[in-house]
C-alpha positions in Angstrom: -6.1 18.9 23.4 -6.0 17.4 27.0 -4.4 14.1 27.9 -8.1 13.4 29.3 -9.6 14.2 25.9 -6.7 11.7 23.8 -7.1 9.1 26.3 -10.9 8.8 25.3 -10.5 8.9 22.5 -7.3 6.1 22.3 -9.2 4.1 24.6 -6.0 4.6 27.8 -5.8 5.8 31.1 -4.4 9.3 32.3 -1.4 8.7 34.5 -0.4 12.3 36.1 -2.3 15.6 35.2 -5.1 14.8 33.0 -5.6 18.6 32.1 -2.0 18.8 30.5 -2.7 20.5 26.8 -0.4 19.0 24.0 -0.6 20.6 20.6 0.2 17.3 18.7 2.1 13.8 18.7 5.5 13.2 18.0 8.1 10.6 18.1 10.8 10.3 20.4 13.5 11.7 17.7 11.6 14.9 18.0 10.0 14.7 21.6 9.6 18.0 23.4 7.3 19.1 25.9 4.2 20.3 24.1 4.1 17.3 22.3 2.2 13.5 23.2 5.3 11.4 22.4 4.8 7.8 21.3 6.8 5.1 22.3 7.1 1.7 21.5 10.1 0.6 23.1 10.3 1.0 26.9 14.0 0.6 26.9 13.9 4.6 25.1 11.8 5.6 27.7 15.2 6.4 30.3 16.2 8.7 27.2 13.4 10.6 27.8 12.8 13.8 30.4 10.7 13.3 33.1 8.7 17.1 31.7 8.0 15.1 27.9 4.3 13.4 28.3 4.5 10.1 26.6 1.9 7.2 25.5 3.2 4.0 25.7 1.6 0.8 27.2 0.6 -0.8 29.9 2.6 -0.2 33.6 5.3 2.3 31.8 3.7 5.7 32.4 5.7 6.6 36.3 6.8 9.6 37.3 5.6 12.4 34.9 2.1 13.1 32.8 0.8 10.7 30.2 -0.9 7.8 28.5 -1.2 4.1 29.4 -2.9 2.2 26.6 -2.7 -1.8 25.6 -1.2 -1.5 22.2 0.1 1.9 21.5 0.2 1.4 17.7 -3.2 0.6 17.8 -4.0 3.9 19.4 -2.0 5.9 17.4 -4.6 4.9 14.7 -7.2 6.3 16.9 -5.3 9.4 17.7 -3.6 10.7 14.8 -7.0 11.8 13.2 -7.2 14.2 16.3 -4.3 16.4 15.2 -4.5 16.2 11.5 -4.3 19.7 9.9 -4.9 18.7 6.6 -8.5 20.3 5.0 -10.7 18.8 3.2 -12.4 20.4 0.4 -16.3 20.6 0.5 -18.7 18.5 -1.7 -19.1 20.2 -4.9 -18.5 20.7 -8.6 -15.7 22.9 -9.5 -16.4 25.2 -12.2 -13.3 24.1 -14.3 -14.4 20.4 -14.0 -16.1 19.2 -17.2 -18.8 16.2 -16.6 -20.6 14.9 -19.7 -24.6 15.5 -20.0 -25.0 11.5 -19.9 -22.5 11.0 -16.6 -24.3 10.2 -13.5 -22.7 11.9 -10.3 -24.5 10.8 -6.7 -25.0 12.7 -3.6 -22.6 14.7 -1.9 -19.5 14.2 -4.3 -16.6 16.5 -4.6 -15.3 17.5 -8.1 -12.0 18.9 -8.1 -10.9 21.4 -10.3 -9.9 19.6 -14.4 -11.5 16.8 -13.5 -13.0 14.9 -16.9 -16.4 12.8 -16.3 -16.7 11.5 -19.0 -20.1 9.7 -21.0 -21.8 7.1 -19.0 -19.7 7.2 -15.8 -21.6 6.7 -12.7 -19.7 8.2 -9.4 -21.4 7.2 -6.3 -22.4 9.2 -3.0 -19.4 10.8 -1.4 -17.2 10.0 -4.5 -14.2 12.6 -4.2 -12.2 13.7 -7.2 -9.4 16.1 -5.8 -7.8 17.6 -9.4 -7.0 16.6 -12.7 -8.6 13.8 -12.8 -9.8 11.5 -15.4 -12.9 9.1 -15.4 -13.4 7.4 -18.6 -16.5 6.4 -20.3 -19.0 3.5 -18.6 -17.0 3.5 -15.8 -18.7 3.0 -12.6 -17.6 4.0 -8.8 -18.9 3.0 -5.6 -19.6 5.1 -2.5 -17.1 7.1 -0.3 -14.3 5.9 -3.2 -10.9 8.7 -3.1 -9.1 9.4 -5.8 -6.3 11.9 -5.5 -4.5 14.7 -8.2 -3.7 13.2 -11.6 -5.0 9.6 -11.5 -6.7 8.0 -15.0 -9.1 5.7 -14.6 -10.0 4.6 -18.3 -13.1 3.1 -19.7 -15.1 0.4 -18.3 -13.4 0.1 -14.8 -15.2 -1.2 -11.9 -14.0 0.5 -8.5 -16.0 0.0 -5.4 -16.7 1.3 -2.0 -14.0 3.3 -0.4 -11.4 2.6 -2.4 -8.6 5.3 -2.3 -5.9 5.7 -5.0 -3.4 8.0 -5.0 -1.9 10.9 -7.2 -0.1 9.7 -10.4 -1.6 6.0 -10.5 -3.2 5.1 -13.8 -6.3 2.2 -13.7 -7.3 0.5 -17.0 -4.5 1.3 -19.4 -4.0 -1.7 -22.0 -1.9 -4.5 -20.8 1.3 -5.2 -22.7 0.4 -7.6 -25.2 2.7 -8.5 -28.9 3.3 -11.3 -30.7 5.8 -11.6 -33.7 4.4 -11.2 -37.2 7.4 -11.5 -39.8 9.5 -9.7 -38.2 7.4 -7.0 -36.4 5.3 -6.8 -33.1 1.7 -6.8 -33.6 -0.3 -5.5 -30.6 -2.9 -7.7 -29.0 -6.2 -6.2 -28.3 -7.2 -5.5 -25.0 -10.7 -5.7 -24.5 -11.5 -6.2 -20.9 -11.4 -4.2 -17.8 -10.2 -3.7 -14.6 -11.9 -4.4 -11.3 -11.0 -2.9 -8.1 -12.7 -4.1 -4.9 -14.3 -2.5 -2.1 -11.6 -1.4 0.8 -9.1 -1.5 -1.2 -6.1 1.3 -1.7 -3.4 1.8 -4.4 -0.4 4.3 -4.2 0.8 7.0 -5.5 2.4 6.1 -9.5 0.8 2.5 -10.0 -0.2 1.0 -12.3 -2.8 -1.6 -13.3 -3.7 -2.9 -16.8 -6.6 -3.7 -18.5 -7.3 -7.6 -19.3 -6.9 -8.7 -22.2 -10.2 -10.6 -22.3 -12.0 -10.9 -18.8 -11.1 -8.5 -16.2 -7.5 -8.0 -13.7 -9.0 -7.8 -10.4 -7.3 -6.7 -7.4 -9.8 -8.2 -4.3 -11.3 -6.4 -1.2 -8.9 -5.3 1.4 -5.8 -5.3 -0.7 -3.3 -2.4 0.3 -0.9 -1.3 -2.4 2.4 0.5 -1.8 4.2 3.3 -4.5 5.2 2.4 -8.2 3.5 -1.4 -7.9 2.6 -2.8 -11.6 -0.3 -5.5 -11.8 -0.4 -6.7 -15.4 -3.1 -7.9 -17.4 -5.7 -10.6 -16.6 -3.9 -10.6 -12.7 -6.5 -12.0 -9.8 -4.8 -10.3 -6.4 -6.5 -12.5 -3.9 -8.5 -10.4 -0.5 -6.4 -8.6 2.1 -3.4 -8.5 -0.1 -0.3 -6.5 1.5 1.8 -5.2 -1.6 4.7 -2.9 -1.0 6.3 -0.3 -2.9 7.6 -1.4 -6.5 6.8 -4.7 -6.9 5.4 -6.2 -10.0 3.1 -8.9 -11.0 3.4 -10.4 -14.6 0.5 -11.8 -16.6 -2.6 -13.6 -15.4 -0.6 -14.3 -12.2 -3.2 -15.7 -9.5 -3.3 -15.0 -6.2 -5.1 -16.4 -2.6 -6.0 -14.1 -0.4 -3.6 -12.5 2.9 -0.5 -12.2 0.1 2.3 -10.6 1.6 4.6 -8.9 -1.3 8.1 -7.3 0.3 9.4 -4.5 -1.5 11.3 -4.8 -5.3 10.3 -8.1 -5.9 8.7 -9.8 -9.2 6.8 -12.2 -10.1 6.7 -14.0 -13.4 3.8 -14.5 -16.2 1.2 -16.9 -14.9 2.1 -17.8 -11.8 -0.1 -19.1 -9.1 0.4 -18.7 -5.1 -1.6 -19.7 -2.6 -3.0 -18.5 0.5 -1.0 -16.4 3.2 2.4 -16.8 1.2 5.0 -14.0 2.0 7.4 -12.9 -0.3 10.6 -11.7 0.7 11.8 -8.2 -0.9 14.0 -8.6 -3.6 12.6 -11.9 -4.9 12.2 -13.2 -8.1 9.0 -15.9 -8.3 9.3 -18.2 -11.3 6.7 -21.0 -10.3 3.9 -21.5 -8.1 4.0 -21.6 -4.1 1.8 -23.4 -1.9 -0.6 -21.7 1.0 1.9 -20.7 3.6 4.6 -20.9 2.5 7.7 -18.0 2.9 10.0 -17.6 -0.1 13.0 -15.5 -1.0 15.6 -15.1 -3.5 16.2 -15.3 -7.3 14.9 -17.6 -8.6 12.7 -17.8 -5.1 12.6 -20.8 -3.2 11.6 -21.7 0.6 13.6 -19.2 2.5 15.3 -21.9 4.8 16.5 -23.2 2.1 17.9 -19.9 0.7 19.4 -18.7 4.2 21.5 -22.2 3.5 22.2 -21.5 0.2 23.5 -18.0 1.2 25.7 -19.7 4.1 27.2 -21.9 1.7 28.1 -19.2 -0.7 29.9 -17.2 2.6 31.6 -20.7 3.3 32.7 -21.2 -0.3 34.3 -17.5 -0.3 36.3 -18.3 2.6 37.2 -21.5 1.9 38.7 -20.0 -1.6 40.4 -17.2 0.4 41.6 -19.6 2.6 43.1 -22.2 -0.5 44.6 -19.1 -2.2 46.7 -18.1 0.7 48.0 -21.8 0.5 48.7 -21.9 -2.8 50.8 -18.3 -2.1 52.8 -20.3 1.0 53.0 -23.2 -1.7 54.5 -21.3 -4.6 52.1 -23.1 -6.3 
């Protein structure tokens, strides 16, 4: 494509020759000449040859071909689409796929190849099912919805309009439920469901139990990183950020804007407000207030944990310090 033809399309300005052809983005690890490298930091810019086109923003495009824009990260959103080589399969029901006589599959769906429909599912227009997938029975799916190779979502499930869930993740299974009965573990029925929200989008190996009565919900907008675990009866608030392997015990309750860092958990009913951010690695043991930022284990305001972290440094050196007089004592 032409610089021209990106910079419409990223909403920039063409600084240099606006006919230059690129065959695709890169970063400025990898930059070479045929590529549109992005750059976000203008001190890597003097790194770069003068002959690599670049997009960065605003007043840092002199001296060679490229793109001005006013937030580059923002365009990149725009742009990337452009060079994407991935296909896309066409709507359609793959001969191998099995759909039951009483499942209900709207306009323009794709039905990948071992897919199971199974008895009373309803898909919606533009549902796509990529392979090995299985739908259980009564579930119901809303328009334009993804789901990727090898995902279960079991019966009863609610999942809404464009939702996309990635390979491996498994919707529905029973929540992990026991209590002690002379001296064994009796399982705990679980009889609800799972509701997913419109907009929402789950990674690749989650996983997200059914309720136990009632229904988990994870609410619109919510984003989901790799290997995440929402149990049972959980209410993720809207516009949740939730990264990669983080887990949510029991009937945990959420507001909405959530920010979850990586590795951390959070105990059985729990409650946290709105816009609280979690720092990676935490361990929440009771509820947080809206707003509030909390790290550590057990996970407290992180002010007060950056102290409680200086005062273990200070207690190491101060014991480092009291055994080299006790050596110069001989005591």
């Amino acid at each position: 494509m032409t610089l021209l033809e990106i910079a419409r399309a990223a909403g920039g300005n063409v600084i240099g020759d606006a006919g230059r052809i690129v065959r695709g983005v890169c970063s400025t690890d990898d930059a070479c000449e045929d590529m549109l490298c992005i750059v976000w930091d203008k001190a890597l810019l003097s790194s770069l040859s003068p002959k690599i086109p670049i997009l960065s923003g605003a007043g840092t495009v002199s001296g060679r071909d490229g793109i001005e824009v006013p937030a580059p990260k923002a365009s990149l959103v725009k742009i990337l689409p452009l060079f994407d080589r991935r296909t896309v399969d066409p709507p359609g029901i793959h001969p191998a796929a099995h759909i039951h006589e009483r499942a209900i599959v709207g306009r323009n769906c794709r039905v990948g190849p071992s897919c199971v429909v199974s008895e009373g599912a309803i898909l919606g227009d533009g549902v796509f099912l990529q392979a090995n997938v299985f739908i259980g029975k009564n579930v119901r799916i809303g328009n334009d919805t993804r789901i990727e190779a090898s995902v279960s979502i079991q019966d009863l499930v609610e999942i809404g309009n464009r939702v996309i869930i990635h390979s491996g993740t498994s919707v529905g299974c029973c929540g992990f439920g026991f209590i002690p009965d002379g001296g064994e573990w009796r399982k705990i029925p679980q009889i609800g469901t799972v509701i997913i929200e419109d907009d929402v989008e789950i990674g690749p190996n989650c996983n997200v139990d059914r309720a136990t009565f009632g229904a988990t919900r994870i609410g619109r907008g919510t984003k989901m990183g790799a290997c995440v675990h929402v149990a049972h009866n959980c209410d993720i608030g809207p516009d949740s950020m939730i990264v990669g392997f983080a887990a949510f015990g029991g009937s945990v309750k959420t507001g909405s804007r959530l920010l979850v860092a990586g590795m951390s958990g959070i105990a059985d009913h729990v409650t946290i407000g709105e816009r609280v951010t979690i720092a990676g690695r935490s361990g929440v043991t009771k509820n947080i207030p809206d707003g509030e930022t909390v790290s550590g284990f057990p996970a407290q305001k992180h002010s007060n944990e950056k102290r409680f972290q200086a005062s273990l440094r200070m207690i190491r050196e101060s014991a480092s310090r009291l055994k080299k007089l006790e050596d110069m004592t001989g005591k």
